[in-house]
LOROLO-296052 format. One record per residue (C-alpha): x, y, z; residue number from 1. Coordinates in steps of 0.001 Angstrom, whole numbers. Layout:
N
+---------+---------+---------+------+
|       X |       Y |       Z | vodo |
+---------+---------+---------+------+
|       X |       Y |       Z |  NUM |
...
+---------+---------+---------+------+
// end
This chain:
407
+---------+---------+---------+------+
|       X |       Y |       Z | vodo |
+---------+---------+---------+------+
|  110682 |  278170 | -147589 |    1 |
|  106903 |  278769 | -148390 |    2 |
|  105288 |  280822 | -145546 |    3 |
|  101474 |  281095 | -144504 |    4 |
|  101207 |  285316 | -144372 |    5 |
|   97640 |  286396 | -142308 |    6 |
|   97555 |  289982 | -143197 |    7 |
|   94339 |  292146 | -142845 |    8 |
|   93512 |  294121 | -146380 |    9 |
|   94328 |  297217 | -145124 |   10 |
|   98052 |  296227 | -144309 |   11 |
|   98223 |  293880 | -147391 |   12 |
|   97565 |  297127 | -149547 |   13 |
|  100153 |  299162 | -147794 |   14 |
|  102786 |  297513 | -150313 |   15 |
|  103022 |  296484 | -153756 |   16 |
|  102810 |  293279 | -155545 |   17 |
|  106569 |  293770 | -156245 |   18 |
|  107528 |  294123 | -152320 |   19 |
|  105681 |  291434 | -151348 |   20 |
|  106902 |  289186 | -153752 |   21 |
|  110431 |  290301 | -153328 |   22 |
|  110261 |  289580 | -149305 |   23 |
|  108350 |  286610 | -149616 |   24 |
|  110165 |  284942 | -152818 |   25 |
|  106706 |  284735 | -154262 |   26 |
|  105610 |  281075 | -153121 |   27 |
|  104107 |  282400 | -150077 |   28 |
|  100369 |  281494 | -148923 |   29 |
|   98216 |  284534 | -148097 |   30 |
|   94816 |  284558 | -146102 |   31 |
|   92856 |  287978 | -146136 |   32 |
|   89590 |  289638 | -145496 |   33 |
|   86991 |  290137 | -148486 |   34 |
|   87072 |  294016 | -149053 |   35 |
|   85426 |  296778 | -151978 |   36 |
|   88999 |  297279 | -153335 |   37 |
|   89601 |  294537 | -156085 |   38 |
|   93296 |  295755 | -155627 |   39 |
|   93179 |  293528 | -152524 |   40 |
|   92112 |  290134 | -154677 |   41 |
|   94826 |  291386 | -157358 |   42 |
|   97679 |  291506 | -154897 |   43 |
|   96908 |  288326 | -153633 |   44 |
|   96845 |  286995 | -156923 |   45 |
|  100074 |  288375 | -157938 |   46 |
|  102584 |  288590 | -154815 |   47 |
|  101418 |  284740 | -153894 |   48 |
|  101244 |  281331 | -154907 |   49 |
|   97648 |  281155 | -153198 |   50 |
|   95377 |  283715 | -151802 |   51 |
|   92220 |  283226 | -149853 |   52 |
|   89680 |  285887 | -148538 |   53 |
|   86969 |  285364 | -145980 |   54 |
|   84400 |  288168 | -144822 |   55 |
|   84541 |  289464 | -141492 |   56 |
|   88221 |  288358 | -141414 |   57 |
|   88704 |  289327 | -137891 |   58 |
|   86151 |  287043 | -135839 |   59 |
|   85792 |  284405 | -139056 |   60 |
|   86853 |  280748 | -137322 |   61 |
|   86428 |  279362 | -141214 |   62 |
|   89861 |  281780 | -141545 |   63 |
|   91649 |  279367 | -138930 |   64 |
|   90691 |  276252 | -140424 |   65 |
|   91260 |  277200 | -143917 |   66 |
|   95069 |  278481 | -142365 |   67 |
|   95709 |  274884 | -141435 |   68 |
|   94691 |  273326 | -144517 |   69 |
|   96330 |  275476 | -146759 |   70 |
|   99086 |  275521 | -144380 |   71 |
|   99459 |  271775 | -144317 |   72 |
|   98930 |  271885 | -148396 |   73 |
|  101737 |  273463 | -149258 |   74 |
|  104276 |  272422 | -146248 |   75 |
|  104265 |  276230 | -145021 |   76 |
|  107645 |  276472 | -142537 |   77 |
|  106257 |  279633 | -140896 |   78 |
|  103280 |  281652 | -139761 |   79 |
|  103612 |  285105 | -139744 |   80 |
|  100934 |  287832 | -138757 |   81 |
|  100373 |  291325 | -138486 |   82 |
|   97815 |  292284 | -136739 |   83 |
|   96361 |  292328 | -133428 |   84 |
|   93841 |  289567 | -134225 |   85 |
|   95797 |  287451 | -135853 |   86 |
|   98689 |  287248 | -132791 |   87 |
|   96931 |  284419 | -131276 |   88 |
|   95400 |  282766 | -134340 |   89 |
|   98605 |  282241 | -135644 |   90 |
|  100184 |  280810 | -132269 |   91 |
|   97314 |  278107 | -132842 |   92 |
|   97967 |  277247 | -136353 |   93 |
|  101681 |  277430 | -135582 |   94 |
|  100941 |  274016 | -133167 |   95 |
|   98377 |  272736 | -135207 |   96 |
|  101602 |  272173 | -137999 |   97 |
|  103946 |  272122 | -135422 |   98 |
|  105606 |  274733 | -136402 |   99 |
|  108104 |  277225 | -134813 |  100 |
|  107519 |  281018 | -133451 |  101 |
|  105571 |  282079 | -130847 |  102 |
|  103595 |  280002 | -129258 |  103 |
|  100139 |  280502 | -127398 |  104 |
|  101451 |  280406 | -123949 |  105 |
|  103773 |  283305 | -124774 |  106 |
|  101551 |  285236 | -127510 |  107 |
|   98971 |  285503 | -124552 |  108 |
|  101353 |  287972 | -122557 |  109 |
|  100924 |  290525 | -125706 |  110 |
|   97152 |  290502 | -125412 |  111 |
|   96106 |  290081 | -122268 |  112 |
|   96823 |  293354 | -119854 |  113 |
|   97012 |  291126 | -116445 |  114 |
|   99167 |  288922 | -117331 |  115 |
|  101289 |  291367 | -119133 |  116 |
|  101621 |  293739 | -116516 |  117 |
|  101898 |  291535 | -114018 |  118 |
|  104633 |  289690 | -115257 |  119 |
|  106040 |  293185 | -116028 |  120 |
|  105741 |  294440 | -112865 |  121 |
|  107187 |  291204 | -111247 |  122 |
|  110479 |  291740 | -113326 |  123 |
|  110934 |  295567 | -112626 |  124 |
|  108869 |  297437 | -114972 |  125 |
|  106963 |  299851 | -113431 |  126 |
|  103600 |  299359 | -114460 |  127 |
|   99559 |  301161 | -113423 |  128 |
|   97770 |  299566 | -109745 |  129 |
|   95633 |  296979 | -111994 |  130 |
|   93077 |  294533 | -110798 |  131 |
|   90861 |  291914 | -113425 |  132 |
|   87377 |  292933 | -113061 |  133 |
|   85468 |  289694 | -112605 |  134 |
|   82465 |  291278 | -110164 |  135 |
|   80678 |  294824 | -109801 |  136 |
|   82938 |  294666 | -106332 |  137 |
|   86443 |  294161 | -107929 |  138 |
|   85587 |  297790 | -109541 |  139 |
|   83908 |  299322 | -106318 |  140 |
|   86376 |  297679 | -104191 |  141 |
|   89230 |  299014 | -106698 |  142 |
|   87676 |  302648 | -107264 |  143 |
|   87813 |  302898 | -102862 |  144 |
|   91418 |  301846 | -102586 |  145 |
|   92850 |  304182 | -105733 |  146 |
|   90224 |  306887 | -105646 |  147 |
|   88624 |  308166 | -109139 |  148 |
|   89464 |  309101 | -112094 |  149 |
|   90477 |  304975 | -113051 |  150 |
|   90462 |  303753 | -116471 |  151 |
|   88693 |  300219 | -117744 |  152 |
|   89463 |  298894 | -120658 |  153 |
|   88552 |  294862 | -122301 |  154 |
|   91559 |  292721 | -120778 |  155 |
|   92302 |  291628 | -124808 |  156 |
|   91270 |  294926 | -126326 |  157 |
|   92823 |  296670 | -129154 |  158 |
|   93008 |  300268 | -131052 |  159 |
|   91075 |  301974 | -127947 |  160 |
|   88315 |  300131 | -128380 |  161 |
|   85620 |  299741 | -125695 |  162 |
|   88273 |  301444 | -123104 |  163 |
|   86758 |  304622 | -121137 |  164 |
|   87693 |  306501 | -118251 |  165 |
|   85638 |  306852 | -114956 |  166 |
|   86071 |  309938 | -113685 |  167 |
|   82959 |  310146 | -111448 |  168 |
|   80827 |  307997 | -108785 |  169 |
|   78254 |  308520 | -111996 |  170 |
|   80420 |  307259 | -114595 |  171 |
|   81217 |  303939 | -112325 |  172 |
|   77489 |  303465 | -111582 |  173 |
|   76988 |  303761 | -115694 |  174 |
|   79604 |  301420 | -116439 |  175 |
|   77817 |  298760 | -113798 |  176 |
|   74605 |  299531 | -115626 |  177 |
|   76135 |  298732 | -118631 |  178 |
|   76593 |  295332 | -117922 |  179 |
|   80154 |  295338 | -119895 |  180 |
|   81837 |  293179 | -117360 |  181 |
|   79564 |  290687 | -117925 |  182 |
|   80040 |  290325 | -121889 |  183 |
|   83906 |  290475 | -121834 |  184 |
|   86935 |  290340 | -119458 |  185 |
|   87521 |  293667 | -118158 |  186 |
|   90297 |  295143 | -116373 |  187 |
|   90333 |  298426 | -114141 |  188 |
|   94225 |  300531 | -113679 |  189 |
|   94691 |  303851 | -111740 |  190 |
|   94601 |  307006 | -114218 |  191 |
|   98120 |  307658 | -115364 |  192 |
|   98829 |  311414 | -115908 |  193 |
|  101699 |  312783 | -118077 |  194 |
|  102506 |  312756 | -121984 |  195 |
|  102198 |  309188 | -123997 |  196 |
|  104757 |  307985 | -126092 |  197 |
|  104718 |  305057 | -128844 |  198 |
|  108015 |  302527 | -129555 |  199 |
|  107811 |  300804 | -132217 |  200 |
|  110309 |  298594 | -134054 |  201 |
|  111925 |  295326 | -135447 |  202 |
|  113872 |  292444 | -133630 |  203 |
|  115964 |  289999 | -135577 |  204 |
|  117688 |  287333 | -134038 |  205 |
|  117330 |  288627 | -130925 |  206 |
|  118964 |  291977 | -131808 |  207 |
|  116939 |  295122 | -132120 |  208 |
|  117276 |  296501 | -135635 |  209 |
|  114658 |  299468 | -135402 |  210 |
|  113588 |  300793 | -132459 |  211 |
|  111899 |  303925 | -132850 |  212 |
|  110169 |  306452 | -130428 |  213 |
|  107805 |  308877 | -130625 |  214 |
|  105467 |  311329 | -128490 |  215 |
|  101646 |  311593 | -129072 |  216 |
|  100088 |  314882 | -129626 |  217 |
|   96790 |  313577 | -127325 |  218 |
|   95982 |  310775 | -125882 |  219 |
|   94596 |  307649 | -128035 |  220 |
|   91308 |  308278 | -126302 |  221 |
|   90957 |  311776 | -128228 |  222 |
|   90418 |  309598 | -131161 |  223 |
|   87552 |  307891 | -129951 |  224 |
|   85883 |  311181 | -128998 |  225 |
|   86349 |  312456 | -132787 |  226 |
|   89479 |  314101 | -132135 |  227 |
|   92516 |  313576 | -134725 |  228 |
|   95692 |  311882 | -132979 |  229 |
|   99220 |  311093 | -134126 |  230 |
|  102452 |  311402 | -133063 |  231 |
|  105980 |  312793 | -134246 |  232 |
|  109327 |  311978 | -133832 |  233 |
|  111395 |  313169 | -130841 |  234 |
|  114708 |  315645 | -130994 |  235 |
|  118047 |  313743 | -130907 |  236 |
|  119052 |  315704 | -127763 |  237 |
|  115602 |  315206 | -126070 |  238 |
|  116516 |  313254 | -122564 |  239 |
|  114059 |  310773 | -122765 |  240 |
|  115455 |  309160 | -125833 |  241 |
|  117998 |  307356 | -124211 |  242 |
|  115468 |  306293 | -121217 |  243 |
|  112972 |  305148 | -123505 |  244 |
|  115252 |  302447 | -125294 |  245 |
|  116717 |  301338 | -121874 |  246 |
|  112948 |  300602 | -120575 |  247 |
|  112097 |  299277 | -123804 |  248 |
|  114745 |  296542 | -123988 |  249 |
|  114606 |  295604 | -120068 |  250 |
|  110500 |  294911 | -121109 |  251 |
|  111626 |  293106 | -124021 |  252 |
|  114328 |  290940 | -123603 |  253 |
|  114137 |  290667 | -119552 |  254 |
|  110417 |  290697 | -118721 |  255 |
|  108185 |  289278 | -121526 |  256 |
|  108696 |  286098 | -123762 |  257 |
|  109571 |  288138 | -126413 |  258 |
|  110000 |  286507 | -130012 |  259 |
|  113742 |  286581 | -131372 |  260 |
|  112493 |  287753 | -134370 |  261 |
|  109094 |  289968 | -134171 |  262 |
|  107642 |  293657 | -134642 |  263 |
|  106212 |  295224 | -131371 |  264 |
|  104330 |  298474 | -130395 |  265 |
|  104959 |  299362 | -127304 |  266 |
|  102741 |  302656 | -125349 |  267 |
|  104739 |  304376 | -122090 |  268 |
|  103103 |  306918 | -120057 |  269 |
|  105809 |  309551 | -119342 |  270 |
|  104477 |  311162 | -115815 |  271 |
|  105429 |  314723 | -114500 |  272 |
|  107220 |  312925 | -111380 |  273 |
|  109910 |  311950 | -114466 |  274 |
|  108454 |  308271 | -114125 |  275 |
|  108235 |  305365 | -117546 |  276 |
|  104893 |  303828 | -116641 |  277 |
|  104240 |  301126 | -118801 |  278 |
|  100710 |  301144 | -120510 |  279 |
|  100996 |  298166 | -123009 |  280 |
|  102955 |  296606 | -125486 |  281 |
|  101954 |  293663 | -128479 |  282 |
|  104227 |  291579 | -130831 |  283 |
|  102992 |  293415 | -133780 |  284 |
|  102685 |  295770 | -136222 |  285 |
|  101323 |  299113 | -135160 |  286 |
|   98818 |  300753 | -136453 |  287 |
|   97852 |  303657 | -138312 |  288 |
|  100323 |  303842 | -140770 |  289 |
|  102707 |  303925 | -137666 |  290 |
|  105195 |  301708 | -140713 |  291 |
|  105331 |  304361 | -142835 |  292 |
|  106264 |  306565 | -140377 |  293 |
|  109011 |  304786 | -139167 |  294 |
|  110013 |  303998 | -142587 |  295 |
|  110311 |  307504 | -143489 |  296 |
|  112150 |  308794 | -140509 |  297 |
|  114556 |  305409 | -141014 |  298 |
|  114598 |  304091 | -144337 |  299 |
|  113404 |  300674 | -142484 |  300 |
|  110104 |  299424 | -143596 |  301 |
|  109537 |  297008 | -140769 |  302 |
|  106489 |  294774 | -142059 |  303 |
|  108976 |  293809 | -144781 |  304 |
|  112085 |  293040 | -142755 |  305 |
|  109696 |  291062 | -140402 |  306 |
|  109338 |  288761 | -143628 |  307 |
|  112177 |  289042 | -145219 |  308 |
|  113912 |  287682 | -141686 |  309 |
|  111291 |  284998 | -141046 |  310 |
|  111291 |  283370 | -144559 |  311 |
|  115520 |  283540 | -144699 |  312 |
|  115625 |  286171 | -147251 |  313 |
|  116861 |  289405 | -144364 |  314 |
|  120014 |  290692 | -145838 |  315 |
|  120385 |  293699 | -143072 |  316 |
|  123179 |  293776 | -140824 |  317 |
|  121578 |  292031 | -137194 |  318 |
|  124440 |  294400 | -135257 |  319 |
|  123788 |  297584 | -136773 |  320 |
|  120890 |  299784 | -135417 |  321 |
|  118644 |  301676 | -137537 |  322 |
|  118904 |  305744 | -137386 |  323 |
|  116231 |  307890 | -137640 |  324 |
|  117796 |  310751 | -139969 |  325 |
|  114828 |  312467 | -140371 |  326 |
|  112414 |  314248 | -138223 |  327 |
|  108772 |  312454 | -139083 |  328 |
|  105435 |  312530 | -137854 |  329 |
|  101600 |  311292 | -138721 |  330 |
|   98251 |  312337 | -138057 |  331 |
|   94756 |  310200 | -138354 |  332 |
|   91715 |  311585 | -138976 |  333 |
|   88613 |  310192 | -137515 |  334 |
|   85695 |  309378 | -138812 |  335 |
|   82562 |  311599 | -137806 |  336 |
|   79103 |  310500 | -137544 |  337 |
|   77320 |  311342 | -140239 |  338 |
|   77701 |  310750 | -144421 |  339 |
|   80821 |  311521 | -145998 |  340 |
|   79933 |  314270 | -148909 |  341 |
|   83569 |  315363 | -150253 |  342 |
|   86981 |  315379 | -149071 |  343 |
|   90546 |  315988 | -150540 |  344 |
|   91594 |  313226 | -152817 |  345 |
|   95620 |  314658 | -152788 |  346 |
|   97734 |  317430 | -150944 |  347 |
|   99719 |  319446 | -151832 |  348 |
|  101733 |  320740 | -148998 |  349 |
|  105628 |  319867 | -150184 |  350 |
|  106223 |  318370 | -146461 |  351 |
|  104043 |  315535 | -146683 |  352 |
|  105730 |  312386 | -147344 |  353 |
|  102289 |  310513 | -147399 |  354 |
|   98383 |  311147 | -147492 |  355 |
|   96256 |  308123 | -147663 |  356 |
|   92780 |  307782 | -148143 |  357 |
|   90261 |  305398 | -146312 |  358 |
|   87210 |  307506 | -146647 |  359 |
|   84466 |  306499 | -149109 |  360 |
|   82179 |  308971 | -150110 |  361 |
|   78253 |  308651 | -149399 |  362 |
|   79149 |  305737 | -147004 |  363 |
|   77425 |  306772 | -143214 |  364 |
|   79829 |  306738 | -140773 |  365 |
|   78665 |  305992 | -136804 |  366 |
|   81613 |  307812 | -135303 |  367 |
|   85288 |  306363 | -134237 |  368 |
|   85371 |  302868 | -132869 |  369 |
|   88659 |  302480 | -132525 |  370 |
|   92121 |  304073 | -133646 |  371 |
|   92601 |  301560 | -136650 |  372 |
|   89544 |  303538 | -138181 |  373 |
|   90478 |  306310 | -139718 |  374 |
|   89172 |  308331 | -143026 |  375 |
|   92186 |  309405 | -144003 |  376 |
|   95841 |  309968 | -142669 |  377 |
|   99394 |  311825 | -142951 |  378 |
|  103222 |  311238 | -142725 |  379 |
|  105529 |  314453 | -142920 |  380 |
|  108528 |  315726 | -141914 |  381 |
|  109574 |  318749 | -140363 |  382 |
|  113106 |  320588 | -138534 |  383 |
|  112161 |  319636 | -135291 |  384 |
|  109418 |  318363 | -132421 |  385 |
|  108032 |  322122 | -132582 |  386 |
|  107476 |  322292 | -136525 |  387 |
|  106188 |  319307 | -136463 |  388 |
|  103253 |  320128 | -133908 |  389 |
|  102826 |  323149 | -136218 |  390 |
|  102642 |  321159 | -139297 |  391 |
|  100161 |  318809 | -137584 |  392 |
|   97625 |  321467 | -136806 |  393 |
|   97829 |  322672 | -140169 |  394 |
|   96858 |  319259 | -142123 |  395 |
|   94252 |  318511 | -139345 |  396 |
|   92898 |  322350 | -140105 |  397 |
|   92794 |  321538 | -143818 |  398 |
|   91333 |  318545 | -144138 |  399 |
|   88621 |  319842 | -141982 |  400 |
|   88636 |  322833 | -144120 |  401 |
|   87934 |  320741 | -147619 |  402 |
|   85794 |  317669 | -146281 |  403 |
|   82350 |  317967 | -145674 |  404 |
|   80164 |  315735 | -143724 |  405 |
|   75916 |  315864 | -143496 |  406 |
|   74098 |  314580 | -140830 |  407 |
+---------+---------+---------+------+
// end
């Protein structure tokens, strides 16, 4: 059962040859971007019967056609993608070979934020006041009838990217002058306040296999201002465990045309009324080696049971629920804008599971983008919510200690 795998090099290189080949069976088709790490073009070679890599993977429409070709080739009997770009880029190769899995019609509630929370909010999810910015007066009009601070953000964004808040009459009159409405869909929601928590996990068959919940330290928009983010794992007894699953699954398999079998990252705003506010959800892998964390706190490594499951090869028990059985958490460190002069190639603190390095030295960084952009980043574990903060500050504090950066 040959599949057609679009996978971005920087979640291709989260496993080896030997994983992908064991959870594809090794006749699967893989499409990537062009990267500097030959160990890209070497996994492809080994894990798959066929490997193609395009540059500028993410907004390349030679990647779609080449999909469908190759796809149609080798008699592919399923499309399966990772990433945020590729959710609706494989809904349209899935009809182009008339294939099963999520189609566009439904793949389009995971990326755009109207229709999402709309169709959320008309099923019983509570979700932000939202309006579709399609004039300077749909913000205006919006700003008058919620008051300020309100948040806009690109109706298909992703990672954080191009989403700020407005927290003044100056800030909306600079986001007018910007003329961003204009160059993309935009959408304005009322400023949510409270803590933000991240769900991630694994559906197979329709039954939830992984679902896994954890609290950010900041906000994702810290990351965009050059502040590190991440999130750890939350106490067994903590209240809001419980909640969190119960909102997740109504979203999931009451509200949205969820896939049977998918990944999905969901983002809840937990306000200090005690209110789950949803913020957004995708059928996809998170990001951010969000995997690894839940891998390490489970023993699940989603990305791979996503496969395994969609190419017949899932030999977990549907029924039985993942537990996390050990406290986890990640950090990401941003970029900062400047060159990249030195920075810690290993650590050695005995709690960290994982350190992975993005960073290239002498390469001229402009800043964070977006939260899929880090230099480097951490899983660990620790006793409890508390030690984990702890441990958290100290790996941000140390790899600010030994990395320098010149202007």
């Amino acid at each position: 059962m040959p599949s057609l795998l679009l996978c971005t090099p920087k979640v291709l290189l989260q496993n080896t040859p030997e994983e992908w080949m064991r959870s594809t069976g090794g006749d699967a088709i893989l499409v990537s971007g062009s990267t500097e790490e030959a160990s890209a073009e070497e996994t492809g070679r080994t894990a798959f019967a066929e490997a193609r890599f395009f540059g500028n993977y993410e907004s390349n429409d030679l990647v779609e056609t080449a999909a469908v070709e190759l796809g149609a080739a080798h008699r592919i009997t399923s499309v399966l993608a990772f990433s945020e770009a590729d959710v609706l880029r494989a809904a349209r190769i899935r009809k182009r070979l008339r294939l099963p899995g999520q189609d566009f019609a439904d793949a389009s509630f995971f990326r755009d934020k109207v229709a999402m929370k709309r169709r959320a909010w008309e099923r019983g999810i509570s979700v932000p006041r939202f309006a579709e910015i399609t004039c300077p007066a749909d913000l205006t009009e919006f700003v008058l009838a919620n008051d300020l601070p309100v948040v806009v953000k690109p109706s298909d964004g992703r990672g954080s990217s191009g989403v700020s808040v407005l927290a003044t009459d100056e800030d909306v009159k600079a986001f007018l002058a910007s003329g961003a409405s204009h160059a993309a869909r935009f959408t304005v929601e009322e400023y949510v306040p409270g803590d933000m928590y991240r769900v991630d996990g694994l559906y197979v068959d329709g039954c939830p296999v992984v679902i896994h919940a954890a609290r950010y330290f900041k906000d994702c928009l810290a990351f965009i201002r050059g502040e590190t983010i991440g999130t750890h794992s939350l106490d067994a007894d903590n209240p809001l465990v419980g909640r969190i699953e119960t909102f997740t699954r109504h979203l999931l398999e009451k509200a949205l045309p969820f896939p049977s079998t998918s990944m999905f990252h969901l983002q809840i705003f937990h306000t200090p009324d005690d209110r789950l506010v949803l913020c957004e959800v995708a059928s996809r892998l998170g990001g951010g080696v969000i995997n690894e964390e839940v891998r390490t706190a489970t023993g699940i490594d989603m990305k791979l049971g996503y496969v395994e499951a969609s190419t017949g090869r899932y030999h977990g028990t549907r029924d039985h629920r993942a537990v996390a059985t050990r406290p986890t958490g990640r950090i990401i460190i941003p970029p900062k804008n400047g060159v990249l002069e030195d920075f810690p190639l290993s650590c050695d603190r005995e709690f960290v599971d994982l350190y992975k390095t993005y960073g290239v030295v002498g390469r001229r960084y402009g800043g964070a983008a977006m939260t899929n952009a880090e230099v480097a980043s951490f899983v660990f574990g620790g006793d409890d919510e508390n030690q984990l903060k702890s441990r958290a500050t100290d790996l941000d504090d140390w790899f600010g200690a030994n990395s320098s950066w010149s202007a």
